[in-house]
C-alpha positions as CSV (number, residue, x, y, z in Angstrom):
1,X,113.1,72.9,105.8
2,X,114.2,76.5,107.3
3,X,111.3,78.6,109.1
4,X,110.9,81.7,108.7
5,X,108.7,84.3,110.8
6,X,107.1,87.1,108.9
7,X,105.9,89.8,111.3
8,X,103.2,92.6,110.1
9,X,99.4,93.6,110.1
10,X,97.0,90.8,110.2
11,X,97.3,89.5,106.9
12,X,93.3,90.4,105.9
13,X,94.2,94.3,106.9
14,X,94.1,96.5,103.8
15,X,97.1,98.4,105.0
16,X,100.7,98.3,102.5
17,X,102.4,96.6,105.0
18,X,99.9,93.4,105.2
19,X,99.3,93.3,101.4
20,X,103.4,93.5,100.7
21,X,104.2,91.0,103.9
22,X,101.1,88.5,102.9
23,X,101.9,87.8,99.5
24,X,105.7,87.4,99.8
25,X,104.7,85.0,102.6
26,X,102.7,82.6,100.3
27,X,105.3,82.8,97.4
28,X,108.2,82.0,100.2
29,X,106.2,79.0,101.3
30,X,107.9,77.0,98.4
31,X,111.3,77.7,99.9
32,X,110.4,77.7,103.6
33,X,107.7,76.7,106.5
34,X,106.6,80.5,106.7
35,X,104.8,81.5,110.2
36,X,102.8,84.7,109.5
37,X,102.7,86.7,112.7
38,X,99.9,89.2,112.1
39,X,99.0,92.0,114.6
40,X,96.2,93.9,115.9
41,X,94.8,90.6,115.4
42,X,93.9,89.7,119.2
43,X,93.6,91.5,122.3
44,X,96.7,90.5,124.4
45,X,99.5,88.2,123.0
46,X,99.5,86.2,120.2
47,X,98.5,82.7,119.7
48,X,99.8,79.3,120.6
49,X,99.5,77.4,117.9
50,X,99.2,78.5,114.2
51,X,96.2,77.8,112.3
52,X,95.8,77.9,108.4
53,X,93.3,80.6,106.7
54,X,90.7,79.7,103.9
55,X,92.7,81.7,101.2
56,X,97.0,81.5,102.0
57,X,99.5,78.9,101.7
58,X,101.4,80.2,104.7
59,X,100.7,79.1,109.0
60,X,99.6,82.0,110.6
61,X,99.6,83.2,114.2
62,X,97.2,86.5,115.3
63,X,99.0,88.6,117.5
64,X,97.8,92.0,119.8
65,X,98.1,95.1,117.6
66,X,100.4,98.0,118.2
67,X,104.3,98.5,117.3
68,X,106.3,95.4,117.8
69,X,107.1,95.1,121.6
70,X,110.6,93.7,122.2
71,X,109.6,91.4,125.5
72,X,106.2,90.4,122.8
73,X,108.4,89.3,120.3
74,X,111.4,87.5,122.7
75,X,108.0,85.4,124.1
76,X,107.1,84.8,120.5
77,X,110.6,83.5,119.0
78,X,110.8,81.6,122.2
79,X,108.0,79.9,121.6
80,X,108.1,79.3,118.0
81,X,111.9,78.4,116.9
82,X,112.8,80.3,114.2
83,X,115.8,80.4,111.9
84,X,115.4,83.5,110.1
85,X,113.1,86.4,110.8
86,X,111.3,89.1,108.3
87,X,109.5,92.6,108.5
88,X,108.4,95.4,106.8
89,X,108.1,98.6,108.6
90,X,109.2,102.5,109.2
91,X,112.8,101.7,110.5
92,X,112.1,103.5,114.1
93,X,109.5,101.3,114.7
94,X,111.1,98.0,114.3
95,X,113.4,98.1,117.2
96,X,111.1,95.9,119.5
97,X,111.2,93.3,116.8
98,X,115.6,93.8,115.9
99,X,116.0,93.4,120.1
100,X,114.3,89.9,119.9
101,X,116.4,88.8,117.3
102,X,119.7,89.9,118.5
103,X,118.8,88.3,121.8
104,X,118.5,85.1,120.2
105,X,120.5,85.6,117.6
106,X,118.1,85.3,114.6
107,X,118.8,86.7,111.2
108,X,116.6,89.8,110.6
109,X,116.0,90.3,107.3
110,X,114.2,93.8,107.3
111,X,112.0,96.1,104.5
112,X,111.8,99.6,104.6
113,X,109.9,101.9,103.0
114,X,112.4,104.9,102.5
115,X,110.4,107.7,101.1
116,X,113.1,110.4,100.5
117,X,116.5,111.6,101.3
118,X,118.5,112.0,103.4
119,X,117.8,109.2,105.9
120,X,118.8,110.2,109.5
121,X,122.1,109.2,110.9
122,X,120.1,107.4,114.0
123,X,118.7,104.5,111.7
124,X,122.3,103.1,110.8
125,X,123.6,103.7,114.1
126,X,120.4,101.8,115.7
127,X,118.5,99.5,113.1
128,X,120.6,99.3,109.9
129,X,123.8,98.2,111.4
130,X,122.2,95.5,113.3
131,X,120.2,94.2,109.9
132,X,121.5,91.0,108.1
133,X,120.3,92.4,104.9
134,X,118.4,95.6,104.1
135,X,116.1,95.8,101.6
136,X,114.3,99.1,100.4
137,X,111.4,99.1,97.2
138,X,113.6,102.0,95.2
139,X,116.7,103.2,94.6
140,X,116.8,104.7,98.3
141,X,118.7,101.2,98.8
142,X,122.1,103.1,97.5
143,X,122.5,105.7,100.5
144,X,122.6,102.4,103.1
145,X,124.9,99.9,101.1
146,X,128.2,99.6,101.6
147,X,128.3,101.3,104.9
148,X,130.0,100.5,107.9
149,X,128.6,98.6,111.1
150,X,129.1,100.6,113.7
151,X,131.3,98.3,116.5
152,X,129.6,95.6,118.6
153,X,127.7,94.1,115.9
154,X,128.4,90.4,117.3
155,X,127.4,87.2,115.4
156,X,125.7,88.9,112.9
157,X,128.6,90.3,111.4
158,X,130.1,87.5,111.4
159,X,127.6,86.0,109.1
160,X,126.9,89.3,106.8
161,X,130.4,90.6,107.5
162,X,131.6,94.4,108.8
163,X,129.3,96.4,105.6
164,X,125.7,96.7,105.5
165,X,123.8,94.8,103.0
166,X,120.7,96.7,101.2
167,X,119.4,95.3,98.3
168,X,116.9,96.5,96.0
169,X,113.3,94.8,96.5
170,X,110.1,96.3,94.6
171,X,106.9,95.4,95.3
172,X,105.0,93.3,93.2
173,X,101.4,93.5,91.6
174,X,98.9,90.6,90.9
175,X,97.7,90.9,87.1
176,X,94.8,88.2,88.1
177,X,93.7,90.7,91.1
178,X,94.3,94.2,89.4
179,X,92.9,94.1,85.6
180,X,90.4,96.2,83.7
181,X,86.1,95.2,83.7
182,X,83.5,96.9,83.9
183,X,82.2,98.4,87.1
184,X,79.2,100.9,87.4
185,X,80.8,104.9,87.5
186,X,79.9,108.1,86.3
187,X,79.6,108.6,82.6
188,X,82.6,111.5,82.1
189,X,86.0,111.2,81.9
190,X,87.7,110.8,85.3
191,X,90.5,111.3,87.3
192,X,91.2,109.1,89.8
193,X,93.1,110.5,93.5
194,X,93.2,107.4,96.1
195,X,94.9,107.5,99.6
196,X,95.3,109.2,102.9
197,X,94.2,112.8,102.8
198,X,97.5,114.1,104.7
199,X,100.6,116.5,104.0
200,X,102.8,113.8,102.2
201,X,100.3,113.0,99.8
202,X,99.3,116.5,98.3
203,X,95.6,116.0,97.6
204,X,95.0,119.6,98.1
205,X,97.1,120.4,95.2
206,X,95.2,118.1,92.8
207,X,92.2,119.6,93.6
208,X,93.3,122.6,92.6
209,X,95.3,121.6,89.8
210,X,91.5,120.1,88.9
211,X,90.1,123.5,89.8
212,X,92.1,125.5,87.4
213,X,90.3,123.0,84.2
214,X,87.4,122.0,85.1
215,X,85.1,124.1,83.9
216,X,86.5,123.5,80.0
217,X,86.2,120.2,80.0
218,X,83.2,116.9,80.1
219,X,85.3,115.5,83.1
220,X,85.2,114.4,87.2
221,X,87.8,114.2,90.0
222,X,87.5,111.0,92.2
223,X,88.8,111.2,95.1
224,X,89.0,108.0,97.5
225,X,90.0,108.8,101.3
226,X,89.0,109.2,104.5
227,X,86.7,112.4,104.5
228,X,86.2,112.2,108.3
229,X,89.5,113.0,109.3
230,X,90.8,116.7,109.7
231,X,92.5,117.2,107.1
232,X,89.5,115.6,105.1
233,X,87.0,117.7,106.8
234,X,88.9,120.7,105.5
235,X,89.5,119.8,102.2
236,X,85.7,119.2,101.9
237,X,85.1,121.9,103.2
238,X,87.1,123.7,100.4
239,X,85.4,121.7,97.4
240,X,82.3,122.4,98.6
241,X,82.7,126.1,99.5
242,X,84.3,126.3,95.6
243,X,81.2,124.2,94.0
244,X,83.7,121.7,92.4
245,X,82.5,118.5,90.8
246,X,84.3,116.1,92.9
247,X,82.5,112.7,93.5
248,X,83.7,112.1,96.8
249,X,84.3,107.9,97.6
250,X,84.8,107.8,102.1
251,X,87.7,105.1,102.6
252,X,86.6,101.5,104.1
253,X,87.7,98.8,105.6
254,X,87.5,96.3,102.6
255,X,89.6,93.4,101.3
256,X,92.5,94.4,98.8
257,X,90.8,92.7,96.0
258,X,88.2,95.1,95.9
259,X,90.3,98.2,95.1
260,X,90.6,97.0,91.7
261,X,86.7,98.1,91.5
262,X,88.3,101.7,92.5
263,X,90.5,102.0,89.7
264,X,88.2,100.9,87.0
265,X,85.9,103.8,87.9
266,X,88.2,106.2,86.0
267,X,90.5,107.0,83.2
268,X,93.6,108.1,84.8
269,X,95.8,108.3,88.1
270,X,96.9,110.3,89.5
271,X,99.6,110.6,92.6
272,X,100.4,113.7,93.3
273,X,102.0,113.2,96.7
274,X,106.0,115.0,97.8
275,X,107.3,112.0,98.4
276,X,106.8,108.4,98.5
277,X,108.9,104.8,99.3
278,X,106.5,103.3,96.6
279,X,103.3,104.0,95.7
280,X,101.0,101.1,95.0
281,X,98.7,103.2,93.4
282,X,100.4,103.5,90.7
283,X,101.6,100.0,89.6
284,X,97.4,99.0,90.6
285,X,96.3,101.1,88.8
286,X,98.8,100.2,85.6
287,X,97.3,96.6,85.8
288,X,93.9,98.1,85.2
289,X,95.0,100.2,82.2
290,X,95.0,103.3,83.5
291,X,98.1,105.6,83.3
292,X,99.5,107.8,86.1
293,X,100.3,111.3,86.5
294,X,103.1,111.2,89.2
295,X,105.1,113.5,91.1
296,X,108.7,113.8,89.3
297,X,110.3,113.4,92.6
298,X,111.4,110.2,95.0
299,X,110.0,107.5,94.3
300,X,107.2,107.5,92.4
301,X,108.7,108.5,89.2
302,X,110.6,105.2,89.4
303,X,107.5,103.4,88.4
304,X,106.4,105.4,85.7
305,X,107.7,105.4,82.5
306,X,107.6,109.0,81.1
307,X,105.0,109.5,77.9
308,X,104.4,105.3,77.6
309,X,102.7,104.5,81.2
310,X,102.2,107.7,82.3
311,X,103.8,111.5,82.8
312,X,106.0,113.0,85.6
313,X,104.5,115.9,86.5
314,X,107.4,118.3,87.2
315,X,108.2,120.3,90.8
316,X,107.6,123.7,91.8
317,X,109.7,124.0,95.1
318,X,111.1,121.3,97.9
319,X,109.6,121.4,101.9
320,X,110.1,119.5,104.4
321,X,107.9,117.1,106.4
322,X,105.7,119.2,108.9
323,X,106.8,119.4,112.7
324,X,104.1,117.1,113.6
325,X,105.8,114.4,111.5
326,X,108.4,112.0,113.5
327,X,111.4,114.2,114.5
328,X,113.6,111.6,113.4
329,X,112.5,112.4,109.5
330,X,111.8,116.2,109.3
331,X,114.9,116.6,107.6
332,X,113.6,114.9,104.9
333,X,113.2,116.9,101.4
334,X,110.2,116.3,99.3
335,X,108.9,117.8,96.4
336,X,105.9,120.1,95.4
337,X,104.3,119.2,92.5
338,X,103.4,121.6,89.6
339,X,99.3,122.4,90.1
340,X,99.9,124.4,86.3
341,X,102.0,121.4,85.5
342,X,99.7,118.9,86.6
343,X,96.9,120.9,85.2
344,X,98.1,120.6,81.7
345,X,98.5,117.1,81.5
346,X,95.5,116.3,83.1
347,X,93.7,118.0,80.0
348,X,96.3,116.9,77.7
349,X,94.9,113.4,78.9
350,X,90.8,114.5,78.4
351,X,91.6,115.9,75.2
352,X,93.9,112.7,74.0
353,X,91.6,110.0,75.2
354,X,92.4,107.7,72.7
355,X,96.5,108.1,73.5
356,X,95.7,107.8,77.2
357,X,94.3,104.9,76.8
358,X,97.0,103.1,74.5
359,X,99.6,104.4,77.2
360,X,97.5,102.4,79.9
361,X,97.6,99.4,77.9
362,X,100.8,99.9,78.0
363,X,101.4,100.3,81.5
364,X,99.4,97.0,82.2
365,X,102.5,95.1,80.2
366,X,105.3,97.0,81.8
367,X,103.9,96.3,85.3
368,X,103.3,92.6,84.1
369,X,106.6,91.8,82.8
370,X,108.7,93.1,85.6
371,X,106.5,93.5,89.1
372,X,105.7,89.9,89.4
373,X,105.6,88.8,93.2
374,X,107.0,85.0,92.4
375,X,110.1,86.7,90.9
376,X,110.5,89.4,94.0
377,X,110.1,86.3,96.4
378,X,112.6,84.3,94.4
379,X,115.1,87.6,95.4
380,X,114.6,87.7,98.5
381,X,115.1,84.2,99.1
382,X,117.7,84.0,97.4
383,X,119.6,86.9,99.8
384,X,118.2,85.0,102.8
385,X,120.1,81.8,102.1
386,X,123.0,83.6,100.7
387,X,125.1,85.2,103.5
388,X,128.2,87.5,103.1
């Protein structure tokens, strides 16, 4: 049997990449040994041996925490042989980990999150090009296919040939994790905002998409985030200063499982961010029963299907990402969404309670049938034994 090295966060950490990387690990462990190299899991190094945790299938190895250092990783596929390797990560923070495997030659089989377009020429020219396969969770995948490698791609083009391979890989949901019960919330109709209170994701604008309705209708706005940071302080600062009934929920470090809890405490989602590679929120939420009101714009209105799981909320103008952003990806374009826009529909959805819920009922099937994580493994599998 093949072994394969998946390298991300510690696989307990309630971060995207760890949830994403740890259950593809356990589904690939009935196609290969799977070594889970987790960081920020020790100090310094990683460990020599693997042990086994109490809940996964997979062998796991803690690792110090940080981006991927490339003399790290070279110790760690030293150590442990590997035939094929696996990440997901931002593309210009992989190239620690892509430098190990070209220096000893092992397929890298690499995830990205592309958020929106266009995608800077520096990622083909230094992480793309040197990628077995590609693989991206939306239709993103399209503006890396087919392109050239630039010269000097040595023995991996041999195997994967003189085009770049990126392939289209969701992420998948767990129905038996995510799922409607009841959990002790406020008695009114409520809106549900969860995630990082920062520029990309647009909090600001639901509030006051929120703020323009609120005082004509029975309803609350819940909004799950880290209210210590800056951008928190200030956006409480502005509920409070406008007395709007927000029930404010501070973000903790708690296993995935429990988010679940999170989503039953409302009626709808809603993701209002510019742009996004794809947006958990959403198909979490979907397994719960709750519908989402989504930014028309990339991604997210990929995984919503308009007036059955949910409603794109239209744009009112484009920006780009702000200076302080990585100046590889501020020529990105994302998308304001509609606060009138948004506004509307969110009443439309206190007002139609009974249709809101029928669409999330809907949603949960949608998200069952086709965002299962045994069938995503089965993919990538499949394009890790298949080269050329």
């Amino acid at each position: 049997m093949k072994t394969i090295g998946i390298f991300a966060d510690k696989p307990e950490a309630s971060t995207g990449f760890a949830v994403v990387c740890r259950n593809l690990a356990n589904e690939l462990t009935r196609y290969f040994r799977v070594i889970y190299f987790g960081r920020y899991a020790q100090d310094k190094e990683f460990a020599k041996e693997t042990t086994l945790t109490p809940t996964d299938l997979f062998e796991y190895v803690p690792c110090q925490g940080g981006v991927w250092d490339k003399e790290l990783c070279v110790r760690i596929m030293k150590h442990y042989k590997l035939d094929y390797a696996f990440s997901e990560d931002d593309w210009f923070s992989i190239e620690g980990l892509l430098y190990a495997c070209r220096f000893w030659n092992v397929p890298f089989h690499f995830l990205t999150p592309i958020d929106s377009l266009p995608i800077n020429p520096i990622a083909h020219r230094n992480i793309f090009t040197y990628c077995d396969k590609v693989y991206v969770p939306n239709s993103g995948y399209t503006a890396i296919n087919g392109k050239k490698r630039i010269y000097g791609s040595g023995k991996m083009a041999d195997r994967q040939g003189n085009y770049v391979k990126a392939v289209p890989l969701p992420h998948g949901c767990d129905p038996k994790i995510f799922h409607r019960k009841d959990v002790d919330r406020d008695d009114e109709f409520t809106f549900l905002l969860i995630g990082r209170t920062e520029e990309r994701k647009a909090t600001g604008r639901a509030v006051m998409a929120y703020e323009k309705i609120w005082k004509k209708m029975d309803a609350r706005l819940l909004i799950r985030t880290d209210w210590t940071a800056p951008l928190g302080q200030a956006l409480l600062h502005y509920i409070i200063k406008k007395n709007i009934p927000i029930t404010t929920d501070q973000t903790v470090d708690v296993p995935h499982t429990q988010i679940s809890d999170i989503y039953n405490k409302a009626d709808v989602n809603i993701c209002a961010a510019k742009a996004g590679g794809f947006e958990m929120s959403i198909t979490e939420s979907a397994l719960c029963e709750k519908p989402s009101l989504v930014t028309d714009w990339t991604f997210m209105n990929e995984n919503v299907v308009q007036g059955k799981s949910g409603f794109k909320i239209p744009i009112e103008g484009f920006c780009h990402p702000p200076e302080i952003y990585n100046p590889m990806s501020l020529d990105r374009i994302w998308g304001n969404i509609s606060i009138d826009a948004l506004a509307d529909k969110m009443y439309w959805c206190y007002l139609n309670n009974a249709k809101s819920n029928s669409m999330g009922r809907w949603a949960r099937d949608w998200v069952v049938e086709n965002f299962k994580w045994k069938d995503v493994a089965f993919r990538l599998k499949e394009e890790i034994l298949h080269e050329g």
